[in-house]
N, C-alpha and C positions, 0 to 999 in steps of 0.2 A: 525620484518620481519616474515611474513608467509608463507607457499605457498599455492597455491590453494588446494579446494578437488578434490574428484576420475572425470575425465572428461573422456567425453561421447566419444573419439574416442581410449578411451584404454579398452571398454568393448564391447559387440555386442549390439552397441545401436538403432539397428536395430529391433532386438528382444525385447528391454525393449522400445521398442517403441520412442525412442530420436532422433526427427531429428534434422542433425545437417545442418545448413544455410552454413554454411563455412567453410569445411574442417581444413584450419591452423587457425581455431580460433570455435573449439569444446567447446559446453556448458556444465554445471555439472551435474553429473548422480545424481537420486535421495538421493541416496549412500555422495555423493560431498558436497548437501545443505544440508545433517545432518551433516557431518563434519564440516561446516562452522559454521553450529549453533552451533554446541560444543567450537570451536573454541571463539566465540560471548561469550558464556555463560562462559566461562573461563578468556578470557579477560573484562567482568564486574566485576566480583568476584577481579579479581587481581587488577583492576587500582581502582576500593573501596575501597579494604582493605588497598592499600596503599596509599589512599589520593589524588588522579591523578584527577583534576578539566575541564584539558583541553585535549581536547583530537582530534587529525586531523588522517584520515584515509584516506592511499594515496593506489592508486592500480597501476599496469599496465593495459595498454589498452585493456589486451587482455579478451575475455569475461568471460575465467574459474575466472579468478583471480577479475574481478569486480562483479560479481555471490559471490565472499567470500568475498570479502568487503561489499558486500551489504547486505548480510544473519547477519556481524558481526556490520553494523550499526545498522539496526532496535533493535537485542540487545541491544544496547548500546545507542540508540535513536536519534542517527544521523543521520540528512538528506540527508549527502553531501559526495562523494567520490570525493576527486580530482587525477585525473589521470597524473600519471607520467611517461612519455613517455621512461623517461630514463632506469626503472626499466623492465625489464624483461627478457626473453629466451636468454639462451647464444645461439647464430648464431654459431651454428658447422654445415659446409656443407654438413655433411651429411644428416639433419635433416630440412637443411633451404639449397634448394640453390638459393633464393633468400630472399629479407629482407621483411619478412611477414606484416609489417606495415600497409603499403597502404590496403590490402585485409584484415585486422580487420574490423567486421561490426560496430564498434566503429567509423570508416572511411567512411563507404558505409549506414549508416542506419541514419535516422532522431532518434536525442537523446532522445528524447521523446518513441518512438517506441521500443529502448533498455533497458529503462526504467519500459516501463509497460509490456513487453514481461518478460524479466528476469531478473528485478533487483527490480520486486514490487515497482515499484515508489519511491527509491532509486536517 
């Protein structure tokens, strides 16, 4: 289990120039995708040295967290994230007072266009 890196609506990403498409579903600040790559580059070294042949990388929908799965496939040489709708944000009302699903651009974007925008063709 991982969590995502540093995402783009907990800095002034305004200023570092990151715009973000959808408020509850913020992309990774540049900061974010070298974290993932560390991330990536550490889980190769470990699933090698100990022998780990197969290997499935599952994300939530939400876009920070498919941004790290996808920085930690190309590592690892994975083509494929499967996305698991059950895994993510714990719903505290004060942070969600609605169930942000539906307004993931995971929901609203052609999955091709998420793909080559920010997941590299992940």
């Amino acid at each position: 289990m991982v969590r995502h890196g540093e995402r783009a609506d907990n800095v002034d990403n305004e200023k570092m120039g990151i715009y973000i498409e959808q408020m509850s579903d913020p992309p990774l600040t540049p900061l974010g995708i070298n974290q993932a790559k560390e991330c990536g580059a550490f889980f190769k070294k470990y699933l090698e040295d100990n022998g780990y042949t197969k290997i499935i990388v599952q994300s939530s929908p939400y876009l920070r967290c498919l941004q790290t799965a996808a920085e930690t496939c190309k590592i690892l040489g994975i083509e494929k994230i499967e996305v698991n709708y059950v895994v993510g944000e714990w719903m505290k009302d004060k942070f969600f007072p609605q169930n942000p699903i539906n307004d993931l651009l995971i929901r609203n974007k052609d999955p091709k266009y998420i793909q080559d925008k920010y997941l590299d063709g992940v």
